[in-house]
Structure formats: structure tokens, C-alpha cells
C-alpha positions in Angstrom: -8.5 9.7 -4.9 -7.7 12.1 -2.5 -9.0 12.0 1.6 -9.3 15.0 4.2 -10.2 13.9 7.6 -13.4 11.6 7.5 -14.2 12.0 3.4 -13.4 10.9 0.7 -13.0 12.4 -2.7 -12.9 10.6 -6.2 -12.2 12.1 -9.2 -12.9 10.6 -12.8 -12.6 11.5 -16.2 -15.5 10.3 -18.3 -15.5 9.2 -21.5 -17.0 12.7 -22.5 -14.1 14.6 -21.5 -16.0 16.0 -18.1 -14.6 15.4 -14.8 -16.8 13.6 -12.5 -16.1 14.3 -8.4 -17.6 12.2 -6.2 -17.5 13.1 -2.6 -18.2 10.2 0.3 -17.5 9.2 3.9 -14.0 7.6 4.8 -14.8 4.2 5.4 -13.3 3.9 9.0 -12.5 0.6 11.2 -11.0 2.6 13.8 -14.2 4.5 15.3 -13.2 2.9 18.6 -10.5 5.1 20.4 -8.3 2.2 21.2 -8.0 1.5 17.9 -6.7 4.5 17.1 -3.7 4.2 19.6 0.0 4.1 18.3 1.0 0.5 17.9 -2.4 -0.8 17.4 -3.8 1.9 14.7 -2.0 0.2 11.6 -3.2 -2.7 10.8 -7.2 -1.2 11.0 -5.2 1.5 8.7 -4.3 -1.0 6.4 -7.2 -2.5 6.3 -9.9 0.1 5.3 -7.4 2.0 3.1 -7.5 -1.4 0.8 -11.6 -1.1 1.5 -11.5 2.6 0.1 -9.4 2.2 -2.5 -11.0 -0.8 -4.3 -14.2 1.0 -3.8 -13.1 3.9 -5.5 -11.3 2.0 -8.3 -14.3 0.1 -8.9 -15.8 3.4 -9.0 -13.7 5.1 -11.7 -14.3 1.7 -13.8 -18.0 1.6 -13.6 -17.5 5.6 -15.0 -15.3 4.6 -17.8 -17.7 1.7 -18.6 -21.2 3.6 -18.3 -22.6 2.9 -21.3 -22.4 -0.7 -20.7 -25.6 -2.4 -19.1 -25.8 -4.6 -16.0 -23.0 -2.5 -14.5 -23.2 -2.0 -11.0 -20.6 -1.1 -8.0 -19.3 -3.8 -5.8 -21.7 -5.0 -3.4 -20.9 -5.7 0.5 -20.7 -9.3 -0.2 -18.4 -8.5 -3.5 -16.5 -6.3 -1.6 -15.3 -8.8 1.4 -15.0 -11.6 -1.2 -12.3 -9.1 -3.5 -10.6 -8.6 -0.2 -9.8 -12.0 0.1 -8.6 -13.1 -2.7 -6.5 -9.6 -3.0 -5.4 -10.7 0.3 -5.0 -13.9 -0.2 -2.9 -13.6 -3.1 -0.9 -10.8 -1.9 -0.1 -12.8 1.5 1.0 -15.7 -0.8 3.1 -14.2 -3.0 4.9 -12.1 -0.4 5.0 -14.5 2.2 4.3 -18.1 1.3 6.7 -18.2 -1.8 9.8 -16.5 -0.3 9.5 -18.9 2.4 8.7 -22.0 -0.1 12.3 -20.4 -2.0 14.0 -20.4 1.2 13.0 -23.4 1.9 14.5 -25.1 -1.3 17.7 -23.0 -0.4 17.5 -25.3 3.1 17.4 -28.5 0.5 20.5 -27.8 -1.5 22.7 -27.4 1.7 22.7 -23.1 1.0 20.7 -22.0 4.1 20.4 -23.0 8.4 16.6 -24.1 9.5 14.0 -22.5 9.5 15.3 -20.7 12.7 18.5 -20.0 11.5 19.5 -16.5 10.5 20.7 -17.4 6.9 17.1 -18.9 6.4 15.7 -15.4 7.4 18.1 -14.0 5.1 17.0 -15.8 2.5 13.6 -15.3 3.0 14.5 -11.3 3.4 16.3 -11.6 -0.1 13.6 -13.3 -1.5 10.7 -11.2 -0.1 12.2 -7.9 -1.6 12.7 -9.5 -4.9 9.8 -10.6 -5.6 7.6 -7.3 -4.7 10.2 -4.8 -6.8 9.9 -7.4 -9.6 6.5 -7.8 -9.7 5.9 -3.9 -9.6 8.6 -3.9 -12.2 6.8 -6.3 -14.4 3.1 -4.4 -14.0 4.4 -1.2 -14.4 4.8 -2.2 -18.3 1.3 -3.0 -18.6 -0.6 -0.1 -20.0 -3.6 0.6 -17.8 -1.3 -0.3 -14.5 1.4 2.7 -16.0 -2.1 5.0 -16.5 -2.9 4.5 -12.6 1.0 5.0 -12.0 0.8 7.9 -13.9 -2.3 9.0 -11.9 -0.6 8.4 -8.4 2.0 10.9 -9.7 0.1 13.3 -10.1 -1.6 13.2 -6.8 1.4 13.5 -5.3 2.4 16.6 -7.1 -1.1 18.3 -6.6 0.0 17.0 -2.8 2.6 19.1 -2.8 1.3 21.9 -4.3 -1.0 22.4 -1.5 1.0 21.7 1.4 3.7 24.2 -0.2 0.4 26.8 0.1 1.2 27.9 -3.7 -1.8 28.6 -5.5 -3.5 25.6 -7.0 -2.8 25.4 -11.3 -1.5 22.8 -12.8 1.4 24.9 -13.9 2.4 25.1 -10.0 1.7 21.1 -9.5 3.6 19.9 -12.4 6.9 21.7 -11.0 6.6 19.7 -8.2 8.2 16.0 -7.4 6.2 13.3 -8.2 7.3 11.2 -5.4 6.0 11.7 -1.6 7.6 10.5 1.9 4.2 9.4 3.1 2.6 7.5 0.2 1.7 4.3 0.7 4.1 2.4 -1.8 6.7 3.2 1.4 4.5 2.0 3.9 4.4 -1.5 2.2 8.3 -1.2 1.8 8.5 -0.7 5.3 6.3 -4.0 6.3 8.4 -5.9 4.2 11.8 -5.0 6.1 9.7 -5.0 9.8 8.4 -8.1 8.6 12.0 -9.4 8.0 13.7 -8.2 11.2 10.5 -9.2 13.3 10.4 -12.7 11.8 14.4 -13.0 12.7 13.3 -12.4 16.2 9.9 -14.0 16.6 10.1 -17.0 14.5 13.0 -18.8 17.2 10.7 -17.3 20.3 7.7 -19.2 19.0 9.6 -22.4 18.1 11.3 -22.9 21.5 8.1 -22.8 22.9 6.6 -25.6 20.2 8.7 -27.0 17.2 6.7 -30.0 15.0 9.1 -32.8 14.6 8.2 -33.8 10.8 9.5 -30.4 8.6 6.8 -30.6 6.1 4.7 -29.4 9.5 7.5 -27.2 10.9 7.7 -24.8 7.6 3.5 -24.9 7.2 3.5 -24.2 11.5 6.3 -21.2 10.2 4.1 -19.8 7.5 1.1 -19.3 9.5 2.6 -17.5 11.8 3.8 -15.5 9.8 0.5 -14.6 8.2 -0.8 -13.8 12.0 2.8 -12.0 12.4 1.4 -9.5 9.5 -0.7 -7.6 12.2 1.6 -6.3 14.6 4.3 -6.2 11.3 1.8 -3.8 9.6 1.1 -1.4 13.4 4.6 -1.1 13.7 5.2 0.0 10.1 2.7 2.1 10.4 4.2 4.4 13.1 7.6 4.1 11.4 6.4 5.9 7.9 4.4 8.6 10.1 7.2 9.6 12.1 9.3 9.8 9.1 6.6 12.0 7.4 6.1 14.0 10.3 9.7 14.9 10.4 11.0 14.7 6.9 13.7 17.5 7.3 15.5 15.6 10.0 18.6 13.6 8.6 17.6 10.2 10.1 13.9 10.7 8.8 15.0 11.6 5.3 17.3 8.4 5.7 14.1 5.9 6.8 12.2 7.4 3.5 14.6 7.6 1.3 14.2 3.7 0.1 10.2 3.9 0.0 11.0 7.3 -2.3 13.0 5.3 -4.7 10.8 2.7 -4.7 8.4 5.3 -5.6 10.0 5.6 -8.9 8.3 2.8 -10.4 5.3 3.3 -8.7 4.7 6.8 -9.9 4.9 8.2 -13.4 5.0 11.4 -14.6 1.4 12.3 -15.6 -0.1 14.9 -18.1 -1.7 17.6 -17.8 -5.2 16.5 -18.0 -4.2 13.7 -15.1 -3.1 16.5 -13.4 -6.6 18.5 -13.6 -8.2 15.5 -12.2 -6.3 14.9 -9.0 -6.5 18.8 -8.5 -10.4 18.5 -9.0 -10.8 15.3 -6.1 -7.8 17.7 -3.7 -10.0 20.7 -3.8 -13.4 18.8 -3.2 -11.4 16.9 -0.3 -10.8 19.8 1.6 -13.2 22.1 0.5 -16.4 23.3 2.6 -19.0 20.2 3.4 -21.6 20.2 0.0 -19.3 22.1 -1.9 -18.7 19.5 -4.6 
């Protein structure tokens, strides 16, 4: 999946050997020019990026599966509801548990409340080990290392272009398969906003109202911190593109270097017929309108 601008290109291997491009609009929730203001852009960014890409993974599976009838791609109604539950179970697992953990840490006497900075801490601790160790634990399963492999070779077919060399797979392979803005950083860096925000925000919002049973405190806590995910998620966002934008400055190459080594479980070094097919969706990305 590779996007230029306002389109969208999708490349797929079919069972046949051929490589099927698909070329469509960028699904875009920030039409509206205040939403495309720094500070407010990233969680709209967030959003239809997840909208595009489980389009176009739905897409590449209907293509691997089109001999099979009654297949059809998600409908608008299929869409919002796989957003929800990929939400909700992403929200829960990166914000509901570490908090439930931290929680328990409160119980045996090893943590402060809920306010406390050793809670926080906990919850940090928590919140980072859970996402490295889940993407550890999928990363074994085969089809999840075939997408790895995939999202390594987008990057290197990345590079390729922006290093103006001409575009063989020969040229992409020697490339690096990991990339200061991919997205695997940007969700590194809502985790550790998330954690420094929450330190700050979560005392602010309970001098103003604190629930006296804890049971309500810690539920009061967690919902917030859901809401919290928006401005989290905007100020992430301008964090990994100033970083990108200036990736030979010291302090930039500082701010990326976790999301990169994060990057080496989410990527995977492809072959060179994954390689082909990122090239393929790259050149119909940012090739001439109705040239794919």
C-alpha cells in the first residue's frame, strides 16, 4: 500500500502469479482546513489511515481468496463496525489492562494512587510491555511475518525513490528496511506522550473531581484516559513529523531512533517478489493520473 497526495495505490499478488494495482482516492477526514492544523491534524490522521488500511487489507484478501463465492469487500456498515472492535480492543489492551496491572500493584502495597507518580510509572512500564510483547508474540505467526515482510519492503522501495536511484529491485533491496516516518514509530510515540501526558493530566482532572469509592476512581481514570487518546495521538503526530522532516539533525535521529528499533520486529526482510510488488503500488502512487 503505497499513498501520494490524495490516492491511494494497492498492490497484490494473485494467486496466478500477476500483480494486480489498484489505484483509489485517499480516504480523507481532514477536508476541512482546521483540521488540517498542527496540533489538531493527528488524531483525523490516525483515524482514516486505520480506514485505508483495513480497506486495503481487506482488499488484498478478497484477491487472494477470488475464487471463493459470496466474497465481497467490506461494506460501510462493516467497515465502522471493524473499527470498533479494532479499536476497542486495541484501547483495551493498551490502556485498560496496564492500568487494571497498575492497579493490582496499588493492592500489594508496590505503587502511590492512582495520582501518584509510581502509579504512572507503573502504568508506563506496563503499557510498553505489553505492545512490544504482543508484536513480539504476532510476529511468529506466519501470515502476520508475510505482512512484516511486506512492510519491509515498502520501506526499502521508499527509499529507493527518495534517494532518486533508479527504480529495480536490485537498487531497493540495498536499502534499509526500516524508515523514521513509518507508522510503527508514530504508535511508539503515543504510547510515551500518552505516559508523560497522563503523569500531568490525570492529578489536574482529579483536583477538580475525585470519586470517593476507588472501584469509581480507577473506572473515572480510565475513561479519561480513553478521551486523553485524542490530543495524545495530535501531539504524537507532530513529534514523528518533525523528526522525519529533519532526520539528519542529532536530536531528530535521537526522537526516531526507538520507533526504528522498534521497527525491527515490525519489518522483515522481504524477497524479491515482495519487493516487485511494493515497487508496482510506488510507481502507480506517484505516476501520472490513469496511468495504472
Amino acid at each position: 500500500m503505497m499513498r501520494s497526495k490524495n490516492r491511494l495505490a494497492i498492490a497484490v499478488r494473485k494467486p496466478d502469479g500477476e500483480i494486480l494495482v489498484e489505484v483509489r482516492p485517499w480516504f480523507s477526514l481532514t477536508n476541512a482546513a482546521i483540521l488540517r492544523k498542527p496540533f489538531l491534524r493527528g488524531f483525523p490522521v490516525l483515524m482514516e489511515t486505520l480506514v485505508n488500511g483495513i480497506k486495503a487489507l481487506n482488499f488484498s484478501a478478497m484477491q487472494s481468496a477470488e475464487d471463493e463465492e459470496g466474497e465481497s469487500e467490506l461494506t460501510p456498515w462493516h467497515l465502522v463496525l471493524t473499527m470498533i472492535v479494532a479499536l476497542g480492543v486495541a484501547l483495551g489492551l493498551f490502556v485498560v489492562v496496564p492500568h487494571a496491572l497498575s492497579a493490582l500493584m496499588q493492592w500489594l502495597g508496590l505503587s502511590g494512587d492512582v495520582e501518584s507518580l509510581s502509579f504512572n510509572a507503573w502504568d508506563g512500564l506496563y503499557k510498553m510491555v505489553v505492545f512490544v510483547g504482543y508484536i513480539g508474540i504476532i510476529s511468529f505467526v506466519p501470515d502476520i511475518r508475510r505482512v512484516f515482510q511486506y512492510h519491509g519492503a515498502e520501506h526499502k522501495v521508499i527509499w529507493n525513490f527518495e534517494n532518486g536511484d533508479e527504480m529495480t529491485v536490485a537498487n531497493a533491496r540495498a536499502n534499509s528496511r526500516l524508515h523514521p516516518r513509518c507508522g510503527t514509530s508514530f504508535l511508539l510515540f503515543v504510547l510515551a506522550v500518552s505516559i508523560l501526558l497522563h503523569t500531568v493530566l490525570v492529578p489536574v482532572l482529579l483536583s477538580f473531581y475525585k470519586p470517593e469509592i476507588a472501584i469509581l476512581k480507577h473506572l473515572y481514570i480510565v475513561a479519561a484516559k480513553l478521551i486523553f487518546m485524542i490530543p495524545v495521538s495530535c501531539v504524537a503526530y507532530e513529534i514523528i513529523r518533525f523528526a522525519g522532516k529533519f532526520n539528519s539533525n542529532v536530536l531528530c535521529r535521537m526522537l526516531c531512533w526507538p520507533g526504528l528499533v522498534l521497527q525491527m520486529l515490525t519489518t522483515k526482510e522481504p524477497d524479491d517478489s515482495q519487493i516487485e510488488v511494493a515497487m508496482a503500488a510506488l510507481k502507480c502512487a506517484v505516476g501520472e493520473e490513469g496511468s495504472c
